[in-house]
N, C-alpha and C positions, 0 to 999 in steps of 0.2 A: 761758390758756384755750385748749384746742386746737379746730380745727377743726369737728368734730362740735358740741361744745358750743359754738361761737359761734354757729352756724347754730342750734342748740335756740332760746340765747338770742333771736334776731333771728328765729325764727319765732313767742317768745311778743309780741316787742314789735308786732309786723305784725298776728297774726292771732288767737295765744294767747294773749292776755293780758286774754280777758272773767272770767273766773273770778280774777282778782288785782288787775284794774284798779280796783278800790279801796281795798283794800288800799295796792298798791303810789301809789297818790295820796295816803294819810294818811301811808306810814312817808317817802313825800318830803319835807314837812312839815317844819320848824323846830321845836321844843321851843313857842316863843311862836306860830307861826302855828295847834299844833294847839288848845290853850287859845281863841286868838280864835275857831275855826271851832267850840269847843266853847260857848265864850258868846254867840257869834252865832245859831246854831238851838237854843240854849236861850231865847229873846227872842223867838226863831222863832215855835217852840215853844207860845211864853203865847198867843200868838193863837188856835193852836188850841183851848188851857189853858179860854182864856175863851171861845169858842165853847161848847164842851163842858160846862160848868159852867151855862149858862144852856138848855142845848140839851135837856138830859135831860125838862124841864118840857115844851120843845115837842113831844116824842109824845104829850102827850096830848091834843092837837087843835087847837093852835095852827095847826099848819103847815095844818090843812086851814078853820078858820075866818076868822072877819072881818076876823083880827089879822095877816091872813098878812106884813104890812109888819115887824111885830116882829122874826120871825126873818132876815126878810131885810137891816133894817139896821141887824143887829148883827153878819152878815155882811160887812158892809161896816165895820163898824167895826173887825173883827178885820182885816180885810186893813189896813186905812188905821194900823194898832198896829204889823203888823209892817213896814210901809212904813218909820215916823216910827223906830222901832227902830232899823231899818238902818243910815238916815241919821244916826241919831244916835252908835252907834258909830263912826260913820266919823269923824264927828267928834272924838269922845276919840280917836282913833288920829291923827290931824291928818291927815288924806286929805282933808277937806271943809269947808266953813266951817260954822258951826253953821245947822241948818235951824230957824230963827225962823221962817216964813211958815210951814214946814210942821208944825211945834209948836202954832202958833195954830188953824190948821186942824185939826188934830187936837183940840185944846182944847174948838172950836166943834162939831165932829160931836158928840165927846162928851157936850157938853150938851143938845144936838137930839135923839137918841140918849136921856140919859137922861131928858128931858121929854115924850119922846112913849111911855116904858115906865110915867113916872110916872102921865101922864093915863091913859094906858092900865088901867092897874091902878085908881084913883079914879074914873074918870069911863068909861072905854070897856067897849066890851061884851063879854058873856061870865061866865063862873060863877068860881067861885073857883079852878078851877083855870088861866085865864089873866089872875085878880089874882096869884095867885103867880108864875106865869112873867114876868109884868112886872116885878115886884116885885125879881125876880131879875139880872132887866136891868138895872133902875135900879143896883142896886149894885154889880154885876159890872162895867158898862164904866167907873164910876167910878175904883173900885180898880186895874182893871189899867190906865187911863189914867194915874194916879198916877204905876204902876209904869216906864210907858214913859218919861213925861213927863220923870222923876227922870235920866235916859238924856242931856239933853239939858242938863244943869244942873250946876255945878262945887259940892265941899264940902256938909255936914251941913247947913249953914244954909239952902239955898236948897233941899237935899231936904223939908225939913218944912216951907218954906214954899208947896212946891207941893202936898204933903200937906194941909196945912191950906186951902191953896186951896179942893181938890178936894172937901172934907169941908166947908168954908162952901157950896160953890156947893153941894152935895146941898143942906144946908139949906134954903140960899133956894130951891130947885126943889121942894121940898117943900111951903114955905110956900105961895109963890106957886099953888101947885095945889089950896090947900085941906085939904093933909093933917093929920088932927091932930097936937097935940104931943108927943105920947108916939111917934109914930112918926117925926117930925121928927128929935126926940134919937135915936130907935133909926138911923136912914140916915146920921146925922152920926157917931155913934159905931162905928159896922161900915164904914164909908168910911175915919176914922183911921184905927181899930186896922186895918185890912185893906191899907189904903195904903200905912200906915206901915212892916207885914211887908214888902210889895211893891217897895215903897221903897226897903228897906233891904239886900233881897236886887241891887238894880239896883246900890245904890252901892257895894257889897262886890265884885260882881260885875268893875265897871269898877277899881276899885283892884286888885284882882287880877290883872285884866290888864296894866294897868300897870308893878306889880312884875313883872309878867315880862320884861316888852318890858324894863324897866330891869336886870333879872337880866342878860338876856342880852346888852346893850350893854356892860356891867361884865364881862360873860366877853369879848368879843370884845376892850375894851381892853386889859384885862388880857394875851389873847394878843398884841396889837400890843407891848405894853410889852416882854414878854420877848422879842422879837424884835427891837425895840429896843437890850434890853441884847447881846442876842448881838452884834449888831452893831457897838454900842459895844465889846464886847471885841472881834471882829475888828481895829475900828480901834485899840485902841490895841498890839494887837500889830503890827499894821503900821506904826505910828506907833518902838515900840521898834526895830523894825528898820532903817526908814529914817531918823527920828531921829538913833541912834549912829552908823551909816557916815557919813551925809549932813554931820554937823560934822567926823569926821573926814578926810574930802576936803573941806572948803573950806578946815580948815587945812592940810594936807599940798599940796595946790593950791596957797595961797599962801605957804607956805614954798618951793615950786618955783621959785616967781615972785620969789623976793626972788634964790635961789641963778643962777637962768639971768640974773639982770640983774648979777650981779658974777662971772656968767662961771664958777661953782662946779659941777663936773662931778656932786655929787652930785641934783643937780637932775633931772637922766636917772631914777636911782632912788625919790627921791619919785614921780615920775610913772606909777614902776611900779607903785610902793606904793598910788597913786588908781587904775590900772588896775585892780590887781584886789582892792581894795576894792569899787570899780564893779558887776565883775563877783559878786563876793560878793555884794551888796545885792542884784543880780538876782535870785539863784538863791534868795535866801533871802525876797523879796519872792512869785516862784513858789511857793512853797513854802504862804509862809499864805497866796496868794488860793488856791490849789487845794488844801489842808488836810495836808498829808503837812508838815508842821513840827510835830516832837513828835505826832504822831498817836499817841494813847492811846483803844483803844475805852472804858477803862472811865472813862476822863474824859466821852468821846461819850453814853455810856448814861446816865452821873451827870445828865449836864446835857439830855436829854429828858425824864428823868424831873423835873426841875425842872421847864421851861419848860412839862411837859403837868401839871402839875401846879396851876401857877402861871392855868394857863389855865382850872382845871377840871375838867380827862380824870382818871379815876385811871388811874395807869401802875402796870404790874407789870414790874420786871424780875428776872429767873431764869440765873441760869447763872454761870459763871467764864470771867474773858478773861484771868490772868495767866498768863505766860509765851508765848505767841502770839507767832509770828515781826511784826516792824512790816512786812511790806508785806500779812502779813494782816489785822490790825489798820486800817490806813489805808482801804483797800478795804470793810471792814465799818464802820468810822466813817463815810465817805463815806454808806454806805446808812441808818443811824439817824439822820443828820443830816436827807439827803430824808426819807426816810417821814417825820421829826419833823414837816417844814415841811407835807407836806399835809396829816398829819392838823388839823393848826392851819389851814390855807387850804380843807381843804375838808372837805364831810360834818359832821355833826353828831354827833361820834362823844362819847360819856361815858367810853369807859373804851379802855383801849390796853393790851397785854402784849407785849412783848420778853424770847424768851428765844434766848440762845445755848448751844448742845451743840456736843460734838467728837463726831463717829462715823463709824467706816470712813476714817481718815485725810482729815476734812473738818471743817472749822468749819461747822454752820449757823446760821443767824441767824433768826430769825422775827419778825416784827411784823406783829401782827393786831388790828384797831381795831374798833368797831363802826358808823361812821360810811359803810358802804358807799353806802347811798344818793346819799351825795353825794359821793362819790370822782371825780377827775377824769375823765372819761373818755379825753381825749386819751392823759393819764397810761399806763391802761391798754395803750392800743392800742398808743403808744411800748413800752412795756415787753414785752408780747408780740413786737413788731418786734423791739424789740434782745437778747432773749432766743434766735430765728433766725434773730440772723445778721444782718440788715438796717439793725439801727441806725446813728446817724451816727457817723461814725467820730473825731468832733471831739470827742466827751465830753461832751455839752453836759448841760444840767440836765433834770431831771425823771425818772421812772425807765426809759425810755430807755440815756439817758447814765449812770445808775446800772450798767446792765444790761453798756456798753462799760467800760465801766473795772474793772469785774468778772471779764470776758474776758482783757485782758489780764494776770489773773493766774491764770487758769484757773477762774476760776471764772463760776455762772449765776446768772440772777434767774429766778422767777417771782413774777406778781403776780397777783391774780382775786378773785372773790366767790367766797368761801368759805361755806357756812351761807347761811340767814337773816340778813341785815342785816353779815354781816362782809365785810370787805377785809383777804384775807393777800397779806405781800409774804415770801419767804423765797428768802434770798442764801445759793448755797455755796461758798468757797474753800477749796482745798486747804491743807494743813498746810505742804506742802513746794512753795515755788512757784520752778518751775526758771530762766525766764528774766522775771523780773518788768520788766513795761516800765514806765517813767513819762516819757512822750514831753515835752521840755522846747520850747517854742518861742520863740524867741527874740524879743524884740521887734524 
């Protein structure tokens, strides 16, 4: 990113960024965290849900007659719904221990609540239009207490036992106030059936989130795994290397050892022979920890495309890398190996395309993910540095060091947001690289 547009960028983050700042706060978001923030002010939501549903009744005079307590604590009952809500998702997430005192409480309002809608409507004053609005009360905070309730409780069984709860206690509030029986059975059976919807939509809700939070643990192992295995084969090719020298310098060693004790001048030359086997292990130990042993890109590409694969990402890869000189080769392995590892460590990205072209006497490389979001930033900034010039001169990891060890074969990095939601990294080397460095240091 050059200049001009870093300062754009860092004057949306300062000052410009009212017109995106929510936006850019959802697409930050996790896959599973947007889901929870979607089931959570849907739960919200009901509170209003059930305000609204008993509320319509109160323009027509409630709010200004004798009953004016009605509307008001159902108000309080809708706030005390999304309260017990809250806390009770936090719960199924394990953030909190389960809120029992505030379950019971809620429990108890509810009942208060529906016995003062039920008197209301039987016994309190006013015409039939706030019997009905009461009426409506009564069965409205029952129902969507159900619904919260169910919020706070594991498995089928103990959803319809608090269902059924909720639909006895109508009853007995019913009876208890005198109401006939036909309308007994009617509040008992619109509390069920109405619970039960309510109910049912809470416990599908919480399992849903669930599977996702477990979706996405299963992705993340799974990328741990193949990073894993990459590892394990690094080690066992370093195991092959040092392995075969390493046995044959303890016998050529101690075949030395037998000929210098009987005095046998060939004993000079085995020791040469462990010399520079020695030294051969060295160079060939350098080799695989910094990756120019056998360096094949289209081994490099095979095997991102697995491991983004394995993880999740769909990978596309495009182009041809046979016939490619190997120090160009090595130097573009280097950079789909990084980009593989971030796209896996950072950002949230689903899908990834690596394509390489020759044109104008240049390899390019391109790897574009869509997980910018969450792209390193560090990452970036190195990368930008070592792209003029600045970066450390030691090779080190991340793209940075991507960017040096590029240089010394004539070629660049650049890295940046590309698009809406993309992160391109695109590497150029020349075809014909005149003095390729590959600095050895010696232990």
């Amino acid at each position: 990113m050059h200049g001009a547009e870093r300062g754009t960028a860092d004057s949306r983050g300062r000052g410009g960024g009212d017109s995106r700042g929510a936006g850019d706060w959802w697409r930050r978001k996790s896959s599973p965290a947007k889901v929870e923030t979607y089931t959570r002010w849907s739960f919200h939501f009901f509170g209003l849900a059930e305000f609204a549903a008993v509320g319509v009744p109160f323009g027509s005079g409630v709010w200004q007659g004798p009953v004016l307590w009605l509307p008001l604590i159902t108000a309080v009952h809708c706030t005390l719904s999304v309260v017990t809500a809250s806390r009770a998702l936090d719960w199924t997430r394990g953030r909190r221990p389960r809120p029992v005192r505030l379950m019971v409480a809620f429990a108890l309002v509810t009942a208060a609540v529906a016995a003062v809608a039920l008197w209301t409507a039987e016994h309190g004053p006013g015409g039939k239009e706030v019997d009905t609005a009461a009426g409506g009360v009564f069965g409205v905070v029952l129902i969507f207490a159900a619904c919260v309730t169910t919020l706070g409780v594991r498995g089928w069984r103990q959803a319809l036992a608090v269902v059924a709860g909720y639909a006895a206690a109508s009853g007995a509030l019913a009876l208890s106030l005198g109401a006939p029986a036909q309308a007994v059975l009617v509040s008992v059976a619109a509390v069920l059936i109405g619970g039960g919807f309510m109910a049912t939509t809470s416990v599908f809700s919480v399992w849903l989130l669930d599977t996702v939070y477990r979706l996405d643990e299963a992705r993340e192992t799974r990328a741990r795994l193949a990073v894993a295995e990459e590892r394990l084969r690094f080690g066992r090719d370093l195991h092959d290397v040092m392995g075969r020298n390493l046995a044959v310098i303890a016998l050529k060693s101690e075949l030395a050892v037998q000929l210098a004790r009987r005095g046998r001048p060939e004993a000079v030359e085995q020791m040469i022979e462990v010399q520079r086997i020695a030294r051969e292990s060295q160079r060939e130990v350098r080799d695989v920890v910094r990756g120019y042993r056998e360096a094949d890109l289209g081994v490099e590409l095979l095997g991102a495309q697995g491991v983004l694969t394995a993880a999740g990402i769909a990978c596309e890869v495009r182009g041809e890398v046979g016939g490619l000189p190997s120090e160009v080769q090595s130097a573009l392995g280097w950079v789909v190996r990084e980009t593989t590892t971030n796209v896996l460590r950072h950002g949230n990205a689903g899908r990834c395309a690596v394509r390489v072209r020759v044109t104008d006497g240049k390899v390019v490389l391109t790897v574009e993910n869509d997980g910018a979001e969450g792209a390193d930033g560090a990452d970036r900034e190195g990368a930008k540095a070592g792209a003029d010039g600045a970066g450390s001169a030691g090779g080190g990891s991340g793209l940075a060091g991507l960017a040096e060890r590029l240089r010394k074969v004539g070629g660049t990095l650049e890295a940046g947001i590309a698009g809406d939601g993309l992160f391109r990294v695109v590497a150029e080397v020349p075809l014909v690289v005149k003095d390729p460095v590959v600095s050895e240091v010696h232990a």
